[in-house]
C-alpha positions in Angstrom: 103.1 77.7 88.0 105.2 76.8 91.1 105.0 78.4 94.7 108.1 80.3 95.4 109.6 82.5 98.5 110.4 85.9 98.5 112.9 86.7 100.8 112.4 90.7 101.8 114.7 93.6 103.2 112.9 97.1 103.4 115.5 99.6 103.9 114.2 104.0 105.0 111.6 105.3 107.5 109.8 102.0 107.6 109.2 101.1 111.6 106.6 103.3 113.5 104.7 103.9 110.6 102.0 100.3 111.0 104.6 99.0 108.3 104.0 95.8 109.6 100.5 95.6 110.4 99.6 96.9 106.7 102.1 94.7 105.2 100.0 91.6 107.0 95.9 93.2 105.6 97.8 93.7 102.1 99.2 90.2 101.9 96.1 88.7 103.4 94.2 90.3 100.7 96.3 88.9 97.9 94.9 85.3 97.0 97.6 82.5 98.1 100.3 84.7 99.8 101.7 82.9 103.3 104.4 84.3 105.4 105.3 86.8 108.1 106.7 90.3 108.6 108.5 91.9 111.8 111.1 94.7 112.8 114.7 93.9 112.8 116.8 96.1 115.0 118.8 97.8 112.7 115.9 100.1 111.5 114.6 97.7 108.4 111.6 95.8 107.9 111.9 91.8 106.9 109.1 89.9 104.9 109.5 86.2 103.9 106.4 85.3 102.2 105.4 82.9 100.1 102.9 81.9 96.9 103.0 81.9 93.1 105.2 84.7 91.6 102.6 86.9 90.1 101.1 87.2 93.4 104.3 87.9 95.1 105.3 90.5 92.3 102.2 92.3 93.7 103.1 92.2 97.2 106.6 93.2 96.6 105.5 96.2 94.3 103.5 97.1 97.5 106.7 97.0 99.9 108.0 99.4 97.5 106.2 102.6 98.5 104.8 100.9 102.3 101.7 102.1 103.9 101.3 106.5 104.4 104.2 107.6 106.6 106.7 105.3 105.5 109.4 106.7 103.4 110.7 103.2 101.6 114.6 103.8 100.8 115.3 100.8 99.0 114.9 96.9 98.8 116.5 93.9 98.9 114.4 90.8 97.2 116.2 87.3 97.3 113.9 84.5 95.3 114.3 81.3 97.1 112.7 77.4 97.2 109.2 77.6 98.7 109.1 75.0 101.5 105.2 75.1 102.6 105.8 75.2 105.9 103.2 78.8 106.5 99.4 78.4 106.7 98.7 82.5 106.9 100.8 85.7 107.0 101.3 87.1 110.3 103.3 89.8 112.6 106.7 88.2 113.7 108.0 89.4 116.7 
């Protein structure tokens, strides 16, 4: 299997709730998932991460429901070419 690049918009109640910071332990505890997450200003939450698609079905099942607090509205997942270029997942800011 191939490493691909999920491309992630999280749409509801989904900044100042530790979106982000749970969104970086969860993916760090998946095996093989690179990437980052950070705050747009609109009010949504964007994830770019990368890995084999099992792994990233996982993490994207996650972003559905977020950490406690958040109140996930929707998503928006675009599958794209992996291009290596992440050693770990980290906060964006």
């Amino acid at each position: 299997m191939g490493i691909e690049r999920a491309h992630v918009l999280v749409f509801g109640l989904v900044q100042g709730v530790f979106f982000r910071a749970t969104c970086r332990e969860t993916a760090q505890r998946i095996d093989g998932i690179t990437g980052w997450v950070r705050n747009l200003p609109d009010g949504r939450v964007e994830v770019v991460a990368e890995g084999e698609r099992e792994s990233l079905d996982i993490l994207v099942g996650w972003l559905r429901h977020g950490p406690p607090g958040a109140s996930v509205e929707g998503l928006d997942v675009t599958w794209e070419m992996a291009t290596g270029e992440f050693s770990g997942f980290e906060v964006s800011y």
